[in-house]
C-alpha positions in Angstrom: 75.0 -21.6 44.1 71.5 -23.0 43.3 70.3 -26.6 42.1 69.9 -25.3 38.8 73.1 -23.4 38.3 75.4 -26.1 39.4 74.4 -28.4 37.3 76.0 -29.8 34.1 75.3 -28.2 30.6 74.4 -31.8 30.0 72.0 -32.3 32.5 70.1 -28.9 32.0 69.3 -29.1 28.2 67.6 -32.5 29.5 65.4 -31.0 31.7 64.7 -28.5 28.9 63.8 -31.5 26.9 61.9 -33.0 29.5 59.8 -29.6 29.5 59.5 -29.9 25.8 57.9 -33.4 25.7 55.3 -32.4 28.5 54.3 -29.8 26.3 54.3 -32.0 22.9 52.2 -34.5 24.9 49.9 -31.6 25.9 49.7 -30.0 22.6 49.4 -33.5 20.5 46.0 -34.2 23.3 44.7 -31.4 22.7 44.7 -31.1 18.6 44.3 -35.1 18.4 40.5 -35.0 18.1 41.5 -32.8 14.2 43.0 -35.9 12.7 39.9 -38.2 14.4 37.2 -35.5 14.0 35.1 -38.0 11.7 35.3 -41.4 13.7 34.7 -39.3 16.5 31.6 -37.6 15.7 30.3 -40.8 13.6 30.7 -42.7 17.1 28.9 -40.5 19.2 26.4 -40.1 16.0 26.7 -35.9 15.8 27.6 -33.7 13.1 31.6 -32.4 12.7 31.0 -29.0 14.5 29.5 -30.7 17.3 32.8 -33.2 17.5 34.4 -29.6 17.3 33.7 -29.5 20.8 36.3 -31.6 21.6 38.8 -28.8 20.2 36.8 -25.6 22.4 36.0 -27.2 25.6 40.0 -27.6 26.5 40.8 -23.8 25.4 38.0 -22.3 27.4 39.0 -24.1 30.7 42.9 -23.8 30.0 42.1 -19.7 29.7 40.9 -20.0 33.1 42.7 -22.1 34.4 46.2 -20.3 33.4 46.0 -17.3 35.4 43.7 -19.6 38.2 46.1 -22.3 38.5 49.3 -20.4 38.8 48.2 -17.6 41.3 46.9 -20.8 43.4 49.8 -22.6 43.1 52.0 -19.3 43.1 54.5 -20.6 46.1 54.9 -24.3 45.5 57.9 -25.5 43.7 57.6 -25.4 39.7 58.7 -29.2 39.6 56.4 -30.7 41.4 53.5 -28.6 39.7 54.2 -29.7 36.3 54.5 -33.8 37.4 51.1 -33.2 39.1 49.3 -31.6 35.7 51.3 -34.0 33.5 49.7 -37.0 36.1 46.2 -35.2 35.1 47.2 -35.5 31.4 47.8 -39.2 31.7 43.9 -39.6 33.4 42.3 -37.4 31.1 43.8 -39.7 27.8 42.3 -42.6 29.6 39.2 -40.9 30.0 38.7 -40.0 26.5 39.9 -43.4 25.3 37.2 -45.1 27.0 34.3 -43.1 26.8 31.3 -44.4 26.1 28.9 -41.2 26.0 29.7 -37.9 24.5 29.8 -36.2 27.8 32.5 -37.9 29.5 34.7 -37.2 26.5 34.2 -34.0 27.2 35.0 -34.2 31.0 38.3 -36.0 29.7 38.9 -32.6 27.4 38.1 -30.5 30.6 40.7 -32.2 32.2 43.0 -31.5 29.4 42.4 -27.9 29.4 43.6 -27.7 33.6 46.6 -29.3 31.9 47.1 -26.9 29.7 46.6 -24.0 31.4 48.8 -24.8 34.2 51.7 -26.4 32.3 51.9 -23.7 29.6 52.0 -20.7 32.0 54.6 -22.7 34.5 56.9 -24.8 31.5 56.8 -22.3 29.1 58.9 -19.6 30.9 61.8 -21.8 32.3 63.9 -21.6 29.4 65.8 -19.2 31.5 66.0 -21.0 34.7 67.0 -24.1 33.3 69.7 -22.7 30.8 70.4 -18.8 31.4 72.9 -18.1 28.7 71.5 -20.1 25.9 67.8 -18.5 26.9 66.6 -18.0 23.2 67.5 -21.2 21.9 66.0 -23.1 24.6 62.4 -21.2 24.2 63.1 -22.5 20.5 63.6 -25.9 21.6 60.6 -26.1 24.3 58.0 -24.1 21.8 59.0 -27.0 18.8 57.0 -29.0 20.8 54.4 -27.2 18.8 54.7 -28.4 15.6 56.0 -31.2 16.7 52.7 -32.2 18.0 51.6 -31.6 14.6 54.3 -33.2 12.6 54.5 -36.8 14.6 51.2 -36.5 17.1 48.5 -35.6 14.7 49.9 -37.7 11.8 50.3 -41.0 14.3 47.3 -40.0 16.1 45.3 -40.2 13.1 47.1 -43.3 11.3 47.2 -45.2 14.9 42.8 -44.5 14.4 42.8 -45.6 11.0 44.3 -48.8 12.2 43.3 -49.5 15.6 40.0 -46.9 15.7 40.3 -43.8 17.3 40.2 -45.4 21.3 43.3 -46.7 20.4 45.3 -43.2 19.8 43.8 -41.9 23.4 45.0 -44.9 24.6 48.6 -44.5 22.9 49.0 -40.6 24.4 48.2 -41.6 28.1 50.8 -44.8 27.9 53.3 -42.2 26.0 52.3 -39.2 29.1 52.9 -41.8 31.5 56.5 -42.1 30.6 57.0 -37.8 30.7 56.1 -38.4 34.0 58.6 -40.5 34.7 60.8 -38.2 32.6 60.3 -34.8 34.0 60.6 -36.3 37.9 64.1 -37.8 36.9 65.7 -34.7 34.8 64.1 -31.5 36.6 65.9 -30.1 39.0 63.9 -28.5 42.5 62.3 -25.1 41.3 61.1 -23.6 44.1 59.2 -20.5 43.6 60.9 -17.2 42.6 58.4 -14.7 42.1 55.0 -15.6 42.9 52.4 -14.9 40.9 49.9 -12.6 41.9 46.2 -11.1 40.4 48.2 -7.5 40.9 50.9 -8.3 39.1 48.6 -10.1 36.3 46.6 -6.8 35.9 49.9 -4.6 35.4 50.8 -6.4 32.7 47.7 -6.9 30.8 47.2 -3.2 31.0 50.5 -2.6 29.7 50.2 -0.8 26.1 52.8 -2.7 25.2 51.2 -6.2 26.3 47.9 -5.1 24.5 49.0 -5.2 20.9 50.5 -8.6 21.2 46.7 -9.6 22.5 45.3 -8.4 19.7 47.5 -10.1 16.7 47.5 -13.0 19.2 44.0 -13.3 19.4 43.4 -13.0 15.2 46.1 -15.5 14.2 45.0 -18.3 16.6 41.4 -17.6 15.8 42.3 -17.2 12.3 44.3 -21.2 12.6 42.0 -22.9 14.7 39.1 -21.9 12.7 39.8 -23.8 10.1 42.5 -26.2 10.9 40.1 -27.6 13.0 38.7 -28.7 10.1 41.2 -29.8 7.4 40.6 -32.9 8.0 37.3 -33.0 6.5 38.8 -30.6 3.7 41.2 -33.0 2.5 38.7 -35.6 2.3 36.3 -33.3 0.7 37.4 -31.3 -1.3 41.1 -32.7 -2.3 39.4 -36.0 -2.2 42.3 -37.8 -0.5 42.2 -41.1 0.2 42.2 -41.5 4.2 45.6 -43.4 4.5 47.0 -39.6 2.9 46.0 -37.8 5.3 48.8 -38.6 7.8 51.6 -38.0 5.4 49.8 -34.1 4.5 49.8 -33.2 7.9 52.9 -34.8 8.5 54.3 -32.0 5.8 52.7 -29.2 7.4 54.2 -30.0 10.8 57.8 -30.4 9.2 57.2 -26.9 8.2 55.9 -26.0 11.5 59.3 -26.9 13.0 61.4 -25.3 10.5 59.1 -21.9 11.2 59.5 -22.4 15.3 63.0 -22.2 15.3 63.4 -19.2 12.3 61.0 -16.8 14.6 63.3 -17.6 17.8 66.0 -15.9 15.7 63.6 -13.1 13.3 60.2 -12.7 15.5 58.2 -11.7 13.1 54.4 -11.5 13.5 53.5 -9.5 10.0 55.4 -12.5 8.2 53.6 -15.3 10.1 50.4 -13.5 9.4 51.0 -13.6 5.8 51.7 -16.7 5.3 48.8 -17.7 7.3 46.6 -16.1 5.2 47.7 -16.7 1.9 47.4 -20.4 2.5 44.3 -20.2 4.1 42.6 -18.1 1.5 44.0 -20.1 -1.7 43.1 -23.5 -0.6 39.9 -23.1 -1.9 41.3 -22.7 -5.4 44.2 -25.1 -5.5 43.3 -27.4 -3.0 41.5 -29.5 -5.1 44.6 -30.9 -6.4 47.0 -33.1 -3.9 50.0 -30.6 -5.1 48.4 -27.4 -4.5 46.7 -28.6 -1.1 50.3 -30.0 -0.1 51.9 -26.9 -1.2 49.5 -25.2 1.0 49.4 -27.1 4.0 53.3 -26.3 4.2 53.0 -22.8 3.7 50.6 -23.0 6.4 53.0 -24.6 8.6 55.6 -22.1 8.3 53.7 -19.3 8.9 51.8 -20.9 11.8 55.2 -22.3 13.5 55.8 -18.6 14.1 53.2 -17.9 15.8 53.6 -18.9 19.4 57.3 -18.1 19.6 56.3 -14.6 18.2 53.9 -14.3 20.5 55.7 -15.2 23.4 58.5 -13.2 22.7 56.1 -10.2 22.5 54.5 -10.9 25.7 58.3 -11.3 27.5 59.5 -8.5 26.2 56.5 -5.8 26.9 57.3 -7.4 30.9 61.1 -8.4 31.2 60.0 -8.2 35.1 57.9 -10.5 35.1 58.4 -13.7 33.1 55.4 -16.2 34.7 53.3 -13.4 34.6 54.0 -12.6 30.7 53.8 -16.5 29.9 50.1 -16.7 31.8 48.9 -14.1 29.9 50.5 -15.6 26.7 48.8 -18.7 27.6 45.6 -17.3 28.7 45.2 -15.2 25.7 46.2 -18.5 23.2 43.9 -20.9 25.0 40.9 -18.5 24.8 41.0 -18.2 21.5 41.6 -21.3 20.2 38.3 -22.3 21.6 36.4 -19.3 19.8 38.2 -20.2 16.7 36.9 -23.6 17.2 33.6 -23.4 17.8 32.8 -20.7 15.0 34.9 -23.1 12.5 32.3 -25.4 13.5 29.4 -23.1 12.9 30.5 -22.1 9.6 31.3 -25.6 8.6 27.9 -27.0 9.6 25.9 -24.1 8.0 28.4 -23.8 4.7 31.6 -26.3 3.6 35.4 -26.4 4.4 36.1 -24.2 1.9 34.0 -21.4 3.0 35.8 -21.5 7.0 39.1 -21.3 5.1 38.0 -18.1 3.3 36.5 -16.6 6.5 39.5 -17.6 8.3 42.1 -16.3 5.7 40.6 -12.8 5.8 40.5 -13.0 9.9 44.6 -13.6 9.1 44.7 -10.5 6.7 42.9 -8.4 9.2 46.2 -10.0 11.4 48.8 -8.8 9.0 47.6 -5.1 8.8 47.2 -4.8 12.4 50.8 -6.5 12.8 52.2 -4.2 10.8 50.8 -1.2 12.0 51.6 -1.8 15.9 54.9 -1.6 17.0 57.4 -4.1 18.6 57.6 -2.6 22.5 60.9 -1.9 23.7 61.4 -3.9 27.4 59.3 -2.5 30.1 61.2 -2.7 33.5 59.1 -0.8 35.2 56.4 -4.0 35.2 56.5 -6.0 38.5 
């Protein structure tokens, strides 16, 4: 019997947990800067879409990183791997919260995206190593982390920078990664290596025609969220006109919905859903966001549809290659992390050259381009035949 089958129900659904706060303390590091895009870019004295930066640089190094970190580190045990990137984390938070030129905050953020790209493609996949018979509900439980980030990291984030200036919420995330640290070494059981992953093995599944459609809607949903909820932040304060202490308590009803969408797609996965909602939000915040209700109303749609997401997209990934879990969860990763650095960046282009309201609009009819695509391809029966 292996460490991880004998031990306690108990004892695995911590180590589940354990997975799930590295990945909220990944996920709240790297969408922090969208609650303190302002202060940021006012203290380095650049315009928002140049702060954007902060949001790209991570996602183009975690896409290569994903499928470079976990082919290098392939044969060492899982464990150890994710207390080493989480140790990075911690540095990286540190960095940023005492930079004092715009290019070491950026060498902070490059050191987030290693993070990322090695933690999501090892951590998001154990769900069935740590707790085999209750697989679905534990990918639920890890992927919350999601909105999660969203619902107590962004909002806290941004209300610890109103209070304390945005240094102080840098400062906050590497104490708090710290103590995952600490967390994942005490609850995660040895995972040594199964089935390593190799550039072969990567290749067979990307060419999959089943893998390929679930790049596609991947790739225009993300690009479709980051895009503009890069800049919400700047929305809110210009075109709902919110005061700043509101702004924690909008995004804190966006990530509430979040959660509540994460664990509905573990039971329905449904990507033409997601989409929808998506881009109905997207598209009619520029013509009842100008109230608090209609922005709030909005913002929660938003969350639900966008909550789906990486559950849906995961699940795609897993089942187009049953075979090959890690490989199916780098590709996932890859795929995500890519594009939430394009989305990003041409967010930022639009919203220096036009407003917020115009990248919501763009971004809304990338998400309608999502839902007729979603609908059209076709949810891939298991391949087994993918090693």
């Amino acid at each position: 019997m292996s460490t991880v089958e004998a031990r306690s129900p108990l004892a695995s659904w911590l180590a589940v947990s354990s997975v799930m706060m590295g990945i909220f303390s990944i996920v709240t590091t790297e969408i922090l800067p969208i609650g303190l895009l302002t202060p940021i870019a006012s203290a380095f004295h650049i315009p928002a879409g140049v702060a954007g930066w902060t949001m790209t640089m991570p996602g183009i190094v975690a896409a290569v990183a994903a499928p470079a970190v976990t082919v290098a580190t392939g044969r060492l045990d899982r464990r150890v791997m994710l207390c080493v990137l989480m140790i990075l984390l911690a540095v990286a938070d540190f960095l940023a919260a005492t930079a004092a030129a715009y290019w070491t905050m950026l060498l902070a953020r490059t050191l987030v995206g290693l993070t990322i790209g090695g933690f999501w493609s090892i951590g998001a996949g154990l769900s069935n190593r740590l707790v085999p018979a209750r697989k679905g509900l534990a990918t639920a439980v890890i992927f919350a982390a999601v909105p999660l980030g969203s619902v107590l990291g962004v909002p806290a984030g941004t209300l610890i920078g109103e209070l304390a200036g945005w240094r102080a919420a840098f400062l906050v995330m590497g104490i708090l990664t710290v103590g995952v640290v600490v967390a994942l070494i005490i609850l995660l059981p040895p995972l040594p290596a199964v089935h390593a992953t190799d550039l072969a093995s990567l290749w067979n599944v990307l060419r999959s025609r089943k893998a390929r459609p679930a790049l596609v809607v991947t790739f225009l949903l993300v690009l479709a969220h980051f895009g503009t909820y890069t800049y919400v932040t700047p929305f809110l304060h210009q075109v709902t006109h919110l005061d700043a202490g509101l702004i924690s308590p909008f995004l804190l009803g966006y990530g509430g919905a979040g959660i509540v969408g994460t664990f509905l797609a573990a039971r329905w996965p449904t990507f033409p859903l997601s989409a929808a909602l998506l881009a109905g939000a997207t598209l009619l915040l520029p013509i009842f966001g100008g109230s608090p209700a209609g922005a709030l109303g909005l913002l929660i749609m938003w969350g639900m549809g966008y909550g789906a997401v990486p559950v849906c997209s995961q699940a795609w990934f897993s089942r187009a290659a049953p075979a090959a879990p890690e490989v199916a969860t780098v590709l996932f990763t890859s795929s995500f992390q890519a594009t939430i650095s394009v989305g990003a960046l041409l967010g930022g282009i639009v919203v220096d050259a036009t407003s917020p309201s115009i990248v919501m609009l763009c971004g809304g009819a990338v998400a309608l381009i999502a839902v007729l695509f979603a609908n059209v391809a076709r949810w891939p029966e298991p391949d087994v035949s993918v090693t």
